[in-house]
C-alpha positions as CSV (number, residue, x, y, z in Angstrom):
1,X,-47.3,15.0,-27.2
2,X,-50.8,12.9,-27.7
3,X,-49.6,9.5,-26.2
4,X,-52.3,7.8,-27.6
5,X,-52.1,9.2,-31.3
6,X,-48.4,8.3,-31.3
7,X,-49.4,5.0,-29.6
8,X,-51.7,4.3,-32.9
9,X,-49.0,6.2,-35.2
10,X,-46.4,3.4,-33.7
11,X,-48.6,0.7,-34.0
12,X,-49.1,1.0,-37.4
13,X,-45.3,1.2,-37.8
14,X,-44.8,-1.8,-35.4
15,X,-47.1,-3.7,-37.8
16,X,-45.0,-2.7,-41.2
17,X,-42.4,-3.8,-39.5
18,X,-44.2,-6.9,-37.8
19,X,-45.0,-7.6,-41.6
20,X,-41.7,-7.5,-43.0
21,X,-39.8,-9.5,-40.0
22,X,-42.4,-12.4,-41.0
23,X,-41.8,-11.9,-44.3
24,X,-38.0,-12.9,-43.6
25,X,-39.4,-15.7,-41.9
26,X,-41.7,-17.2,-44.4
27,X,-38.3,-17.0,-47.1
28,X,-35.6,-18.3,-44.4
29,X,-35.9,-22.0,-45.3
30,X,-31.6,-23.0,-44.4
31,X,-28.6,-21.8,-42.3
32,X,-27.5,-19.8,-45.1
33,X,-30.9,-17.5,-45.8
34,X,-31.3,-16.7,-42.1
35,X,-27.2,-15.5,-41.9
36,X,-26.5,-14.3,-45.2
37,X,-30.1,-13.1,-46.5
38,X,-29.4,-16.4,-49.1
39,X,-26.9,-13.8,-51.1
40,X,-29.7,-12.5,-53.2
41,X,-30.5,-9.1,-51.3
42,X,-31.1,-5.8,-53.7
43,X,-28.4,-3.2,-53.9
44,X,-31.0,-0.9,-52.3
45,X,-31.6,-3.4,-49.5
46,X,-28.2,-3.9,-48.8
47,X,-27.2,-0.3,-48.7
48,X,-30.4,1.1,-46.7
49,X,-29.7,-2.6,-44.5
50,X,-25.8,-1.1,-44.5
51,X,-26.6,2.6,-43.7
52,X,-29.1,2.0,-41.0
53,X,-26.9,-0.9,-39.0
54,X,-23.7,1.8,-39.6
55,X,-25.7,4.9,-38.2
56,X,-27.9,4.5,-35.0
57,X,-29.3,5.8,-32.1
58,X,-25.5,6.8,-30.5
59,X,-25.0,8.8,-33.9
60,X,-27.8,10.8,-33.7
61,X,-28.5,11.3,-30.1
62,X,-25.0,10.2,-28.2
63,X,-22.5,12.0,-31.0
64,X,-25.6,14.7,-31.8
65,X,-25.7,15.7,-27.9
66,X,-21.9,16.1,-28.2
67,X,-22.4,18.2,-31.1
68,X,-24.7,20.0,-29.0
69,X,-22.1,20.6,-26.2
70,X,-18.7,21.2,-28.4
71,X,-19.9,22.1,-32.0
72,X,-19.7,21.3,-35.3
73,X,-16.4,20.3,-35.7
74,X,-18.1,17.0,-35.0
75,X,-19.3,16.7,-38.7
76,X,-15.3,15.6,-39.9
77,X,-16.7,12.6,-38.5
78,X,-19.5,12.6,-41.3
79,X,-16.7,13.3,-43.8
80,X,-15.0,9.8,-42.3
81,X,-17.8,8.0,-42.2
82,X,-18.5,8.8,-45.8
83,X,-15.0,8.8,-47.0
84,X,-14.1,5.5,-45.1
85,X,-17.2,3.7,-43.7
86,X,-18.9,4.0,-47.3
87,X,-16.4,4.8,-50.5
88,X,-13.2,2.9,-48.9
89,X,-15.3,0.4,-47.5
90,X,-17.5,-0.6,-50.7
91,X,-14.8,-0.1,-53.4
92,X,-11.9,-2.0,-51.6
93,X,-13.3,-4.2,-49.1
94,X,-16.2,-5.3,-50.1
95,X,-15.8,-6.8,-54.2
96,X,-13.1,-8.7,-52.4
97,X,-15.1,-9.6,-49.1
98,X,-18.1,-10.8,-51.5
99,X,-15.9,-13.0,-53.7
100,X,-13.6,-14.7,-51.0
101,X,-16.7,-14.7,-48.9
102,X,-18.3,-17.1,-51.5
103,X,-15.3,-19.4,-52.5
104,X,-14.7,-20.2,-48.9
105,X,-18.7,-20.5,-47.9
106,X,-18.3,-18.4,-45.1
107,X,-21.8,-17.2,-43.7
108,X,-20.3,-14.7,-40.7
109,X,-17.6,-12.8,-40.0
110,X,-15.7,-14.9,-37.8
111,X,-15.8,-17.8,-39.9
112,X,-14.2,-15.7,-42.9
113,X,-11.1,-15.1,-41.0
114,X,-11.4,-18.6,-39.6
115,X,-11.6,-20.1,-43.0
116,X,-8.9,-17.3,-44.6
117,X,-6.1,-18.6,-42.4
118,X,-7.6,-22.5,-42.0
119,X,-7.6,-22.0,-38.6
120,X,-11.1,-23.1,-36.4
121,X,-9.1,-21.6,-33.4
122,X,-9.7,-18.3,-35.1
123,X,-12.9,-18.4,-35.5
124,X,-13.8,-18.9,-31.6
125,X,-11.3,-16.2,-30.9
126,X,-12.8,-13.8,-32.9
127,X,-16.6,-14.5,-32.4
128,X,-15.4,-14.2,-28.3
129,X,-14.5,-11.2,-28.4
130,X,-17.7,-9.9,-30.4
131,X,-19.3,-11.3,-27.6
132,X,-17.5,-9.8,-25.1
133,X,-18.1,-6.1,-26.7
134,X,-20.4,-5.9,-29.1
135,X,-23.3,-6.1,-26.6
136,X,-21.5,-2.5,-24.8
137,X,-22.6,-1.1,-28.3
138,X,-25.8,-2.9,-27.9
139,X,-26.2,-1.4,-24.7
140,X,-25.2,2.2,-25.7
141,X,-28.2,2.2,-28.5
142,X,-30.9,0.7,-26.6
143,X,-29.6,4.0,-24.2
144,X,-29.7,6.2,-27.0
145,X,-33.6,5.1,-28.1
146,X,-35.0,4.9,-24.3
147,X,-33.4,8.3,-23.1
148,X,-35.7,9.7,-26.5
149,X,-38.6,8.1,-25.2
150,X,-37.8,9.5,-21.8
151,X,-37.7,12.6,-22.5
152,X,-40.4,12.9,-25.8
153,X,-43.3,10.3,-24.0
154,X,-42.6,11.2,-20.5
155,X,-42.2,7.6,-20.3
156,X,-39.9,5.3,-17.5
157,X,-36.5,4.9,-18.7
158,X,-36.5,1.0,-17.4
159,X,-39.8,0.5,-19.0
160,X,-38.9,1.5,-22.5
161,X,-35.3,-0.3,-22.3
162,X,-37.7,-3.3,-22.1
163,X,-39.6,-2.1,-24.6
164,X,-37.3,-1.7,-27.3
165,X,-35.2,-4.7,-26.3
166,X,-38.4,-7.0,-27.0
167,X,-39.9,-5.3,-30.3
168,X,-36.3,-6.4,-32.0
169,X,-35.9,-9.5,-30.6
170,X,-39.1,-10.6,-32.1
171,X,-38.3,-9.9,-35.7
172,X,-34.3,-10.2,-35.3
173,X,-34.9,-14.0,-33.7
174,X,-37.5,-15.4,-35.9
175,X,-36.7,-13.6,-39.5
176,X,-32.8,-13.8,-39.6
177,X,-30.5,-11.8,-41.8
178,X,-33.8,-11.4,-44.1
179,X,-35.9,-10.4,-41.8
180,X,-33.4,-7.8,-40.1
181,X,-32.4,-6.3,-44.0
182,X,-35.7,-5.8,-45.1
183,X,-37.0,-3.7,-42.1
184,X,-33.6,-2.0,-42.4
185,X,-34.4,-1.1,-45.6
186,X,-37.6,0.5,-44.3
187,X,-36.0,2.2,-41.6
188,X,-33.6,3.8,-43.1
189,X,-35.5,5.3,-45.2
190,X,-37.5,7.1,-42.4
191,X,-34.4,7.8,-40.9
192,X,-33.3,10.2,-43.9
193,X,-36.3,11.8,-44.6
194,X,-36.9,12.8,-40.7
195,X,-33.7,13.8,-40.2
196,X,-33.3,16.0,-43.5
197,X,-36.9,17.1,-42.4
198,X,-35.2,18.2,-38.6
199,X,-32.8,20.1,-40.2
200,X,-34.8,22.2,-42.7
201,X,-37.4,22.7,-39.6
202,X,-34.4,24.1,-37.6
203,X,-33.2,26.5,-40.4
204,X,-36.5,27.4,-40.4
205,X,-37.0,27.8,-37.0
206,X,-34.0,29.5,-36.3
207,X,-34.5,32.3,-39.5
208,X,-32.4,30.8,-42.4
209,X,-29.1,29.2,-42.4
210,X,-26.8,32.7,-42.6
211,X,-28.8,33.8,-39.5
212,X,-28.6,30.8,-37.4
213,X,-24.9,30.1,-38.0
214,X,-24.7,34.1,-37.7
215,X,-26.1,33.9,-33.9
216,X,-24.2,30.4,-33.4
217,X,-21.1,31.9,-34.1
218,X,-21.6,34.8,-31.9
219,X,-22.4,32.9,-28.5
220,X,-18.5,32.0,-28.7
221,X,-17.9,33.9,-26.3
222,X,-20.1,32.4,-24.0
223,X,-18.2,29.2,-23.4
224,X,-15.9,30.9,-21.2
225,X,-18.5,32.2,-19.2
226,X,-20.8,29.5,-19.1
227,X,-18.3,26.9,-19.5
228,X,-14.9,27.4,-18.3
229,X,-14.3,23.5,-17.4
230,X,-15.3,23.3,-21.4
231,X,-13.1,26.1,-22.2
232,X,-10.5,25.2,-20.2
233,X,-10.4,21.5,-22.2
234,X,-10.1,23.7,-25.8
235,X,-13.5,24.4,-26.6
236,X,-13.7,28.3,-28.7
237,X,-17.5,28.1,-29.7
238,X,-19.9,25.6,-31.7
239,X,-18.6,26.4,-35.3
240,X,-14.8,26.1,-35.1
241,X,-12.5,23.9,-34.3
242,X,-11.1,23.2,-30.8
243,X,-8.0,24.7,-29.8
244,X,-5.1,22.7,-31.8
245,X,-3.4,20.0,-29.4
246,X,-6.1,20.7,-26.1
247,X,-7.5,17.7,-24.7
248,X,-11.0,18.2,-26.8
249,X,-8.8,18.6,-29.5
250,X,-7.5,15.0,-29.0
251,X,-10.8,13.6,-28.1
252,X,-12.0,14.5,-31.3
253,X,-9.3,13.8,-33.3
254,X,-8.1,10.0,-31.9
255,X,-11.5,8.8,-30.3
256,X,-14.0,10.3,-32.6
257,X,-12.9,11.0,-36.1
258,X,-10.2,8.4,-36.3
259,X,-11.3,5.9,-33.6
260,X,-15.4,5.7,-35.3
261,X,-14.0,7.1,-38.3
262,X,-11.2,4.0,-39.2
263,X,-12.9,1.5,-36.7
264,X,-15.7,1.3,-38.9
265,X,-14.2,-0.8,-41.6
266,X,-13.6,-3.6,-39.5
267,X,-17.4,-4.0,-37.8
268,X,-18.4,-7.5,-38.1
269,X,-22.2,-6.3,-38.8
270,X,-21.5,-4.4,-41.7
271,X,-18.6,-6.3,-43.2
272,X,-20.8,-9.4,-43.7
273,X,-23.3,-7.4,-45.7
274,X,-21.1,-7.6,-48.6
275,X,-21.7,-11.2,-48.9
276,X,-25.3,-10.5,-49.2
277,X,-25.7,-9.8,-52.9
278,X,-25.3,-11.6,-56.1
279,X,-22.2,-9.9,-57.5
280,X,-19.8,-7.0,-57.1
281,X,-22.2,-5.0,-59.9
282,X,-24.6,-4.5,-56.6
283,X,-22.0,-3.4,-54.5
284,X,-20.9,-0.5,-56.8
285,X,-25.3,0.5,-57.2
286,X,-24.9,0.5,-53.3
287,X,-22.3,2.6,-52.9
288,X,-24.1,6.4,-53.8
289,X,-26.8,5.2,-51.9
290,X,-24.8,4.4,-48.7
291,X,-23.2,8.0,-48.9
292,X,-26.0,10.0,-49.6
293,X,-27.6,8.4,-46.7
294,X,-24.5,9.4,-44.3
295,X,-25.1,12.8,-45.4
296,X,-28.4,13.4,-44.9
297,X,-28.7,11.3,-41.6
298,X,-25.6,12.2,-39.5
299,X,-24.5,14.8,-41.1
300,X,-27.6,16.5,-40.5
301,X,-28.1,15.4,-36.3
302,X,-24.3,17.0,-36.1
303,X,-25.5,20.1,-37.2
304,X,-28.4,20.3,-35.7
305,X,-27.3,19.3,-32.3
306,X,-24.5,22.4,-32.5
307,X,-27.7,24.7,-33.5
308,X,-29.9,23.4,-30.7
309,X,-27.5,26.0,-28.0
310,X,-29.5,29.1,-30.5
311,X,-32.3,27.5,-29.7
312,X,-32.2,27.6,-26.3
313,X,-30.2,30.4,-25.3
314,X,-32.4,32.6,-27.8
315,X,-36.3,32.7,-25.9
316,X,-37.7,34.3,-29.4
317,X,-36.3,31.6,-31.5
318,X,-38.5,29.1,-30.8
319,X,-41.4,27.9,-27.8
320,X,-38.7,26.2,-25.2
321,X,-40.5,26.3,-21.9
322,X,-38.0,26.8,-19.2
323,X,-34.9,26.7,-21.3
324,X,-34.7,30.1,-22.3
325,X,-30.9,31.6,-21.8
326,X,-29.6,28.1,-21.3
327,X,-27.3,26.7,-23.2
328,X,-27.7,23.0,-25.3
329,X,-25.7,21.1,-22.7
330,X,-27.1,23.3,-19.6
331,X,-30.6,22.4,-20.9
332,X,-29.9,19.0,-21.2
333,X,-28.7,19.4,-17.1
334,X,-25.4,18.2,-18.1
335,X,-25.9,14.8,-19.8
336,X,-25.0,15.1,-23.8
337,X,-27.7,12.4,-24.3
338,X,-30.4,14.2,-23.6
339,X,-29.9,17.2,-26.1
340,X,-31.1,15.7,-29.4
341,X,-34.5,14.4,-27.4
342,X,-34.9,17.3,-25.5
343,X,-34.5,20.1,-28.7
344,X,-37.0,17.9,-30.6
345,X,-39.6,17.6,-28.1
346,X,-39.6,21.5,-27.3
347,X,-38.7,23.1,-30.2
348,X,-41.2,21.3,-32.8
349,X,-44.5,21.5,-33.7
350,X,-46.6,18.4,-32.7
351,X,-47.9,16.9,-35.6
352,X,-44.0,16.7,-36.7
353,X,-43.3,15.3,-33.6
354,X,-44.3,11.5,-34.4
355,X,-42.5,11.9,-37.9
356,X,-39.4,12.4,-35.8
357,X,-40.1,9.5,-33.2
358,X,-40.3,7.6,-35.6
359,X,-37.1,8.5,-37.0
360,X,-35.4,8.0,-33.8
361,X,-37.0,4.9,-33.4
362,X,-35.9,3.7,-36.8
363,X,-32.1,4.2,-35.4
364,X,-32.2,2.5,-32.6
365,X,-33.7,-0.5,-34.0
366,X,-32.3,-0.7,-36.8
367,X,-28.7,-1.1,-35.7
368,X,-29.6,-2.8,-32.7
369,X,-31.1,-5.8,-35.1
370,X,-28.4,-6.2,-36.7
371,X,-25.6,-6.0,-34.0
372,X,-28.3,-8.9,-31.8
373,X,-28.3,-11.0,-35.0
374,X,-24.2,-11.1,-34.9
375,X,-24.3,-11.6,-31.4
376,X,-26.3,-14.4,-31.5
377,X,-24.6,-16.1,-34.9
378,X,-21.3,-15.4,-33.1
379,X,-22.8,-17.9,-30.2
380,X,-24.4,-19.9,-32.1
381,X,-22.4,-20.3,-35.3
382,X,-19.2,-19.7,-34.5
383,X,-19.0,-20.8,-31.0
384,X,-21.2,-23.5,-30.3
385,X,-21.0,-25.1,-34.0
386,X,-17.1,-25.2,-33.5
387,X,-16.8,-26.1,-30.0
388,X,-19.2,-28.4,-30.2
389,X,-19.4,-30.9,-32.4
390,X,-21.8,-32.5,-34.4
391,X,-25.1,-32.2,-35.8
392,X,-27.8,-29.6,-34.5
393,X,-30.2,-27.6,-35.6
394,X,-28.1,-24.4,-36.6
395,X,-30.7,-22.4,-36.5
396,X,-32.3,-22.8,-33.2
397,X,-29.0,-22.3,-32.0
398,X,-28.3,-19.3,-33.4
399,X,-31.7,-17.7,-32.3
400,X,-30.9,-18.6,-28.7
401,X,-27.7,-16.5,-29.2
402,X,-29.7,-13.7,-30.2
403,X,-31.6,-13.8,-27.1
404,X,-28.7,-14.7,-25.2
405,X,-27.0,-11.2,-26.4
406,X,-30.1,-9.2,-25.9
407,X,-30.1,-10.2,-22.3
408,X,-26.9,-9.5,-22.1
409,X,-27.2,-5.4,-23.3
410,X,-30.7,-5.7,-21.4
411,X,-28.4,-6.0,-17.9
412,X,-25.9,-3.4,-19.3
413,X,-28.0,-0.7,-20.2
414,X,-29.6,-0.4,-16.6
415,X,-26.1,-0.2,-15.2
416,X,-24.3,2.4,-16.8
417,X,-24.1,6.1,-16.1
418,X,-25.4,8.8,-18.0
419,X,-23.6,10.0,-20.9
420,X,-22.2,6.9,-22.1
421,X,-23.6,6.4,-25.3
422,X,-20.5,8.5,-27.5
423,X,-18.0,7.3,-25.3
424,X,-19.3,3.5,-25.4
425,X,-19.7,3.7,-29.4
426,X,-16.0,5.0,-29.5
427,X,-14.6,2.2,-27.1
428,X,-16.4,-0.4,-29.1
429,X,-15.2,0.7,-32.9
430,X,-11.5,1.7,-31.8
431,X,-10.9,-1.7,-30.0
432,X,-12.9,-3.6,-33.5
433,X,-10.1,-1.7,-35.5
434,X,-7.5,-2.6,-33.3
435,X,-8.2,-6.2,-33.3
436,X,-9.5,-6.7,-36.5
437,X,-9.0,-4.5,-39.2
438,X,-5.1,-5.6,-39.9
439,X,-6.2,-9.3,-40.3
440,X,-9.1,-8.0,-42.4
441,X,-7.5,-6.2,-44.6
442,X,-4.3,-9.1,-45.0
443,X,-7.4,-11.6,-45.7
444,X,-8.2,-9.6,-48.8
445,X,-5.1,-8.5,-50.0
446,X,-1.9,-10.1,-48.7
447,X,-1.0,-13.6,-49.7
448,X,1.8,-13.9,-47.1
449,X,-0.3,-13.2,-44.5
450,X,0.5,-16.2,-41.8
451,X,-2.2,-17.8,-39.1
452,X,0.7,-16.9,-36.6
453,X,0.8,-13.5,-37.4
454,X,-3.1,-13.1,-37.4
455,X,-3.3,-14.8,-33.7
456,X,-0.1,-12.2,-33.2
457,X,-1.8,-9.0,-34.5
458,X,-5.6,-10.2,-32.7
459,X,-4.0,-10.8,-29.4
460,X,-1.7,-7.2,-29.6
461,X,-4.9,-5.3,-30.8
462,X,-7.5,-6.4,-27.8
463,X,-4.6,-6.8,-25.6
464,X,-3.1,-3.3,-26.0
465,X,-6.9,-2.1,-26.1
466,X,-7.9,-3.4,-23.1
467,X,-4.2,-1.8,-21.4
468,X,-5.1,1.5,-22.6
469,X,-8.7,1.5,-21.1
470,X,-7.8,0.1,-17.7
471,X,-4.2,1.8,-17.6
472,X,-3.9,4.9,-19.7
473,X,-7.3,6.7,-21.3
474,X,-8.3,8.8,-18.4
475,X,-11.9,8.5,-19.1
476,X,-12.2,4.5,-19.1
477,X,-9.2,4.0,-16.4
478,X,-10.4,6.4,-13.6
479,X,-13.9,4.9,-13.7
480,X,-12.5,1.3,-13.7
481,X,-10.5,2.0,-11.1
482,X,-8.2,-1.0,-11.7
483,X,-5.3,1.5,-12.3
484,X,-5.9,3.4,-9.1
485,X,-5.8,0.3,-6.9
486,X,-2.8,-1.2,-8.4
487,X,-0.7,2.0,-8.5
488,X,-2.5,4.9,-6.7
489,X,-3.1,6.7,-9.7
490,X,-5.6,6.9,-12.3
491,X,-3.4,6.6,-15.1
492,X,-0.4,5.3,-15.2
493,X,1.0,8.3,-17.7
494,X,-0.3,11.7,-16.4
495,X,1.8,13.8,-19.0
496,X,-0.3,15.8,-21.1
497,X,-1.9,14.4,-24.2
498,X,-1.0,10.9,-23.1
499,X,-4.4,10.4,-20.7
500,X,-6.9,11.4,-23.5
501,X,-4.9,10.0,-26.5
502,X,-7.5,7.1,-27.7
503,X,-5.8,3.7,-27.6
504,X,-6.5,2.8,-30.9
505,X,-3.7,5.4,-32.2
506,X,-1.2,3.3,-30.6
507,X,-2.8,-0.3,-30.7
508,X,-3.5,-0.6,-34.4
509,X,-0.4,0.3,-35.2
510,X,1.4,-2.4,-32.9
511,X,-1.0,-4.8,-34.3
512,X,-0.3,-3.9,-38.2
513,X,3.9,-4.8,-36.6
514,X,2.7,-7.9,-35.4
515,X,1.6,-9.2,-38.0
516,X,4.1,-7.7,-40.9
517,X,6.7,-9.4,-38.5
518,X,5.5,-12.4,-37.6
519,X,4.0,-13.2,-41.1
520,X,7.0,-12.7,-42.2
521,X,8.8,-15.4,-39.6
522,X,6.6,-18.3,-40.3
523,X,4.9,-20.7,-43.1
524,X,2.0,-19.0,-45.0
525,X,-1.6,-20.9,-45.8
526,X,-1.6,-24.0,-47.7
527,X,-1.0,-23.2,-51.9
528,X,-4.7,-24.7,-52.7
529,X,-6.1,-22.1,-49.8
530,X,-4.3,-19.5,-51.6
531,X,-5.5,-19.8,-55.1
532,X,-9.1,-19.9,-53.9
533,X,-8.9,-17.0,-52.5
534,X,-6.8,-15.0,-54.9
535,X,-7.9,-17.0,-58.7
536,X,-5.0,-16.5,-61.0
537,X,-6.0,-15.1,-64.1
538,X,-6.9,-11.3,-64.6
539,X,-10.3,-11.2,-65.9
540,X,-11.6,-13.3,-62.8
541,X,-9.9,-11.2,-60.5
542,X,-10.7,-7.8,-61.8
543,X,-14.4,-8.9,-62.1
544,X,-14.5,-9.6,-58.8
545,X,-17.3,-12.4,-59.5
């Protein structure tokens, strides 16, 4: 690649998006434009803004590369992220998140819980314990876009962590919610057309669609050759599914498809983009939009990361230096992250190559802008407004979060191994579902719903979480090591499927009992609470305005 052409082709970007972060700027004049956009944002805004914070850099390269090692059974996790993450989420959560949103004034997601259940305590709790895992997520994209430049720009790995990590903190700090929407907007639309561009290059590439899945499905065999440890764990090739109840099996099925898959409904960065727009009209214009940008953006890096093992097994199916009769993950020299980068910096053609940085690029930043600007309206909104006291400049505050979270990632993303970016994304959604998706989900739709049995259902969602990665998940417990100290083992249950059984399969549930239970043991919210939330009358509620 010409370093200096894609130098100028990024400048140029960096400037668009430069333009459009002081654009937020110029039109954030009070609290509520720089946390809520001022609740005027377009439907195509919002679901670009929604699309591109959902979808990032550990979609496309951490849960591509995986696709690249196990297959494409990887792409039910497209069908859940368009089934759930878009229709579900749009239709049934967010008219009602919108309209509650607005009669309480609530500006973040902590502070619509807080103000659902009249409980400040709440608030605090909830915004901790964004701050205590959202920057892992953080961390796990700014991975996912400096492992691309690694690899594509031959560049340090430390330097372009710093690099990224400063280009969004310019635009995220100083242009708000408004600022971080509109160059999501932008974004994401790069983001589909390069990545519906990758995978008509690859079918092109790799002789039409009925001859690459042809030649895919025919190096089955090879996975217990190449990879017995792989085959061992359920693997049977790149276009089935894995054996029924292996371990790869249940990785897919409880971390990836229902862990990311479920856990997406209760992220604090996308639920408060439903509070953006004018009226519920937008939300159902946003909705197509949001799916058909799924589809063409993960759906496509899922099958194109399962393709990439033709690719470079096959020397005549492309111009791969030195990867010829290697397989995705063997090319990659065993770390899943580096598959994505490393098939699109050998297997295209150069002047496509910047179209596709670009795209990658557009991922990373575009849901690292928005999970900084929770981070730091989390610290600065919800935590230091509550805790302490009296007037301030809100703003200021909150952009010192943002930085303050940045950092944070910054420090995290040096330290963690290799081939954490899937695994990080999955920790980060199941323990949001666990914790938060019951007491979301009562906010909108249950009356009886009790303060008690929120702080109940929170407390046994991060608290069974947190058990099952330091106690139970093999992956989380044996590198912790807490487990192994304490008891001599690295789980504490070693019979089979229990240490690769995700913890949100048994956490959510608990925390749904918690709060049925304890709701139903103590007082609800005031009557006056009540009716604002839930206006009698059915016109006004089935408008959703």
């Amino acid at each position: 690649m010409n370093a200096t052409l894609f130098g100028i082709t990024a400048l140029v970007y960096l400037l668009c998006i430069g333009w459009l972060g002081y654009r937020g700027y110029r039109r954030t004049v009070n609290h509520q434009d720089y946390l809520l956009a001022g609740r005027s944002v377009h439907p195509f805004v919002m679901a670009m803004s929604y699309g591109a914070a959902f979808i990032s850099t550990s979609a496309i390269v951490g849960f591509g590369g995986i696709a690249g090692q196990f297959g494409m059974g990887l792409l039910w996790l497209s069908f859940m992220n368009i089934a759930v993450g878009i229709f579900v989420a749009f239709v049934f959560f967010g008219r009602r998140t919108r309209r509650i949103g607005k009669a309480l004034d609530a500006h973040t997601f902590p502070e619509f819980i807080g103000r659902r259940f009249h409980s400040p305590g709440m608030k605090v709790f909830i915004a901790l314990v964004i701050f205590v895992f959202m920057p892992l997520y953080s961390s796990v994209v700014l991975i996912g876009g400096a492992r691309f430049l690694q690899s594509v720009l031959q560049m340090d790995y430390h330097v372009a962590l710093l690099l990224f990590a400063a280009v969004v903190a310019i635009y995220v700090t100083f242009g708000g919610l408004k600022g971080v929407m509109y160059v999501d907007a932008l974004m994401g639309s790069v983001m589909v057309l390069g990545l519906l561009a990758l995978l008509v290059m690859s079918y092109w590439l790799l002789g039409g669609v009925v001859e690459a899945h042809r030649e895919l499905t025919a190096m089955a065999p090879l996975v217990a050759e190449r990879l017995p440890e792989e085959a061992a764990a359920g693997h049977l090739g790149w276009t089935v599914m894995p054996r029924f109840h292996s371990v790869w099996w249940w990785t897919l099925v409880s971390s990836l498809m229902l862990g990311v898959g479920i856990g997406a409904l209760a992220q604090p960065q996308l639920a408060v983009r439903f509070m953006t727009v004018r009226s519920s009209r937008e939300l159902n214009r946003a909705t197509l939009i949001g799916a058909v940008f799924i589809l063409f953006t993960v759906g496509s890096a899922y099958v194109v990361g399962a393709l990439s093992n033709v690719f470079f097994y096959h020397s005549d199916k492309g111009i791969a230096e030195g990867v010829s009769g290697k397989l995705a993950i063997e090319a990659a020299g065993g770390n899943p992250d580096m598959v994505i980068p490393l098939f699109i910096s050998q297997a295209l053609p150069e002047v496509l190559l910047y179209i596709f940085a670009l795209t990658l690029l557009s991922a990373a930043m575009s849901t690292l802008s928005s999970l900084f600007h929770v981070t730091g309206s989390s610290i600065g909104h919800d935590l230091f407004r509550t805790l302490v006291r009296g007037e301030s400049d809100s703003i200021s505050i909150t952009r010192a979060g943002v930085v303050f979270g940045i950092l944070i990632s910054l420090v995290l993303g040096f330290v963690l191994p290799p081939g954490i970016i899937a695994r990080g994304t999955a920790i980060f959604f199941g323990v949001c579902a666990a914790a938060f998706l019951p007491t979301y989900v009562a906010a909108l739709y249950w009356r009886g719903a009790t303060a008690a049995g929120v702080w109940a259902s929170m407390g046994t969602g991060v608290g069974v979480s947190l058990f099952g990665l330091f106690f139970l998940h093999r992956k989380e417990s044996a590198a912790l090591g807490l487990c192994e100290f304490l008891t001599g083992k690295t789980e504490l249950i070693s019979t089979f499927p229990w240490p690769y059984v995700d913890s949100m399969i048994y956490s959510l549930p608990l925390a749904v009992l918690a709060l049925v239970v304890v709701s139903r043991w103590t007082t609800p919210p005031p009557a006056p609470l009540l009716e604002e939330c839930f206006p009698a009358g059915k016109r006004r509620a089935a408008s959703g305005k």
